[in-house]
C-alpha positions as CSV (number, residue, x, y, z in Angstrom):
1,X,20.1,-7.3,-2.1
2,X,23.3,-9.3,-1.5
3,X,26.6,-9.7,-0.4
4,X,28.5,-6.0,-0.5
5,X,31.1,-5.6,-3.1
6,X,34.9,-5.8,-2.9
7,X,35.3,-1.8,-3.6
8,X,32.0,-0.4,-1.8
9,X,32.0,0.3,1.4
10,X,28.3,0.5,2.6
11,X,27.6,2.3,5.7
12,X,23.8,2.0,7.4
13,X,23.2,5.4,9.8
14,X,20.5,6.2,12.0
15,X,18.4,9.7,12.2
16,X,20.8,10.7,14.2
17,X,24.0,10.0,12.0
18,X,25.2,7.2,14.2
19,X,26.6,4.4,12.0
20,X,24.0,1.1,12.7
21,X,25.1,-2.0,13.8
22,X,23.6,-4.9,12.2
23,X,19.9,-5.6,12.1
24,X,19.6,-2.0,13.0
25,X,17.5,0.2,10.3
26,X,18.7,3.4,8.8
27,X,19.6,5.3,5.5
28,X,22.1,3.3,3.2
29,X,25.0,5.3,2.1
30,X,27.8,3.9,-0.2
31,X,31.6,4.8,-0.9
32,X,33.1,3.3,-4.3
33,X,35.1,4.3,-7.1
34,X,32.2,3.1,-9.1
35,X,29.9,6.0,-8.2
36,X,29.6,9.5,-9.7
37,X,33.2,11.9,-9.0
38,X,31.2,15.1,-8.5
39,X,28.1,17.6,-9.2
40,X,29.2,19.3,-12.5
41,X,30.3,22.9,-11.3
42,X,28.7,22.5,-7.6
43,X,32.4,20.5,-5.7
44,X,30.8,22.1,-2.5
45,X,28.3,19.4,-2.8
46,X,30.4,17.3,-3.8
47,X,31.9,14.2,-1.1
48,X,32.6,10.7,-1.5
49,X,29.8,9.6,0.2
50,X,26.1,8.7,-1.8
51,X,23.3,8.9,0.2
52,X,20.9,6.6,-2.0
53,X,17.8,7.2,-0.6
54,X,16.9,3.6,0.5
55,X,16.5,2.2,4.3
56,X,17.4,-0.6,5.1
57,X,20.5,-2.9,7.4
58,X,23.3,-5.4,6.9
59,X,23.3,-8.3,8.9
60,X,26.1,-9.9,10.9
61,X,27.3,-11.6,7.4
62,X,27.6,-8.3,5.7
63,X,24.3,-9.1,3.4
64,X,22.7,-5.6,2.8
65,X,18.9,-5.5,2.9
66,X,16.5,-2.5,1.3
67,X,13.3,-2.3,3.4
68,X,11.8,1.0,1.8
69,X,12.6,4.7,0.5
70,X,13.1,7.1,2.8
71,X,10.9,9.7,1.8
72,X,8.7,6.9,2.3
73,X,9.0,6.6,6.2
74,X,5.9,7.5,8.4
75,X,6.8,9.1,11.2
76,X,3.7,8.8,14.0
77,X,4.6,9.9,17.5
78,X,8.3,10.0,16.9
79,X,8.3,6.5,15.6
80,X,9.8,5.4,12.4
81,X,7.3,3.2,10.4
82,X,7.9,1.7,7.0
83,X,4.8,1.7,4.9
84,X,6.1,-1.2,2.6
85,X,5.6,-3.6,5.9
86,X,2.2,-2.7,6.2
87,X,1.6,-3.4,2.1
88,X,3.0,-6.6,3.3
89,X,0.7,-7.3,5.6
90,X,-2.3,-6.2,3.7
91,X,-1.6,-7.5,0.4
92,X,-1.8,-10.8,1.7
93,X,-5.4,-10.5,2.1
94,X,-6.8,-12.1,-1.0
95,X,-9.3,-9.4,-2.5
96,X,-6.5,-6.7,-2.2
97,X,-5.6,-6.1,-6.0
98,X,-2.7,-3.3,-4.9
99,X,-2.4,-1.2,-1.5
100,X,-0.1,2.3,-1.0
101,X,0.4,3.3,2.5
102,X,0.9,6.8,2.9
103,X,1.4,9.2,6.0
104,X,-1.3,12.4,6.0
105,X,-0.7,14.9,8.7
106,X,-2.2,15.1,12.1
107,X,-1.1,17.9,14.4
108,X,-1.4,15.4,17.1
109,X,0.9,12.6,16.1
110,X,2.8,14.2,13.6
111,X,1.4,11.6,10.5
112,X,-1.3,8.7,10.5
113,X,-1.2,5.9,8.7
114,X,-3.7,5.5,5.8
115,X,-4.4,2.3,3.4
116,X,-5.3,2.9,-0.5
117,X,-6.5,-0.3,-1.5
118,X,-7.9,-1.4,-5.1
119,X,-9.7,-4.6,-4.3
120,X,-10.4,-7.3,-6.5
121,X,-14.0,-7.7,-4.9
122,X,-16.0,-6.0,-2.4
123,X,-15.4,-6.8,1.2
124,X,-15.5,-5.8,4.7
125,X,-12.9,-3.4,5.2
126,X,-13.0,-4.4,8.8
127,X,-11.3,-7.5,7.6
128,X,-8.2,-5.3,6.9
129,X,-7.7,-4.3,10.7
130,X,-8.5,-7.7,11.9
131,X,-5.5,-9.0,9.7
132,X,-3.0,-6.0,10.6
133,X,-4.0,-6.5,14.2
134,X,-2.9,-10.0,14.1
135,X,0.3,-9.5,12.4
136,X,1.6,-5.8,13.4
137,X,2.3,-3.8,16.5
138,X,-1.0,-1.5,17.4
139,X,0.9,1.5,15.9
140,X,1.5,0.4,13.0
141,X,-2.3,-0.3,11.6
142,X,-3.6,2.1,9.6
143,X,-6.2,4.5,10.9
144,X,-8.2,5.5,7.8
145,X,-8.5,2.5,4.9
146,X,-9.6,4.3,1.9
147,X,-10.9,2.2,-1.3
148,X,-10.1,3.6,-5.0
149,X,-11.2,1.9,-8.2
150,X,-7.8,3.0,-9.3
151,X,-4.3,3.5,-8.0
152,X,-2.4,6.2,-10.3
153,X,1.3,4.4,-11.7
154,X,4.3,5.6,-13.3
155,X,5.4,4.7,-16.7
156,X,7.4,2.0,-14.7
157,X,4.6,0.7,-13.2
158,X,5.3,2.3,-9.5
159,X,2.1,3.7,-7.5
160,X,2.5,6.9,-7.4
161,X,2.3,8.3,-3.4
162,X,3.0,11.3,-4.2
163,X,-0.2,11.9,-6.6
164,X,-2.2,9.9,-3.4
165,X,-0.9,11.9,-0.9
166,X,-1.9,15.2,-2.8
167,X,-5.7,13.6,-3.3
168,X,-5.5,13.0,0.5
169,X,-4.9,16.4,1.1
170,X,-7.2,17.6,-1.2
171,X,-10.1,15.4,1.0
172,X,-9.5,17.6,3.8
């Protein structure tokens, strides 16, 4: 993202509300007379503090970097994995069009990791976790690589997890 602002304070803090030192990952939160003064009629809810949602870490130069949305995060056996650096990893293959990661439930693990890949051609989807096992830690690679003609987007052009995660559900 860049350099902070003279102004903004930007503070990184883990799950546990620790503040993170640099390098470490957590949920951004920013202080600034720039941002909103209050919810309109709702000052209980109201501090100085906006949680924005996005994970990522400042580095020892104080250069902020945004590695995903929160409501984003996998969490598989108490671990905190970021889908966008699996759709990293996979998009690099070259018949992979678009890929979403998204968590599903397992009462074992707590969420597993599945791909949503529109290709460009037809391949073996083996190839996808030969290329995740050379580039990501065992957790990390997906368990279930699922192949749509289609990926649903917002007006904005976003994926929409959400409306894949509800399909997904709707499998089982």
């Amino acid at each position: 993202v860049g350099k902070i602002l003279p102004g903004c304070e930007i503070i990184v803090r883990n799950n546990k509300g620790k503040v993170c030192s640099p390098g470490e990952i957590g949920e951004i939160e920013v202080t600034s007379p720039f941002i909103m003064k209050g919810y309109y009629n709702a000052c209980e809810h109201t501090d100085n503090t906006l949680k924005t949602g996005d994970v990522g870490y400042t580095d020892n130069d104080g250069f902020l970097f945004i590695t995903d949305r929160k409501k984003d995060i996998i969490i598989r056996g108490g671990i905190n994995i970021s889908p966008r650096e699996i759709e990293d990893v996979i998009i690099q293959h070259p018949h992979v069009e678009e890929v979403a990661i998204v968590g599903k439930k397992n009462n074992l693990v707590g969420e597993e990791i599945v791909a949503i890949i529109k290709t460009k051609k037809s391949f073996p989807i083996e190839e996808i976790k030969v290329l995740c096992a050379q580039k990501l830690a065992t957790f990390k690679i997906p368990s279930k690589i699922i192949i749509k003609s289609d990926l649903p987007h917002s007006v904005t052009g976003k994926i929409q997890k959400n409306i894949l995660k509800k399909q997904l559900k709707e499998m089982t």
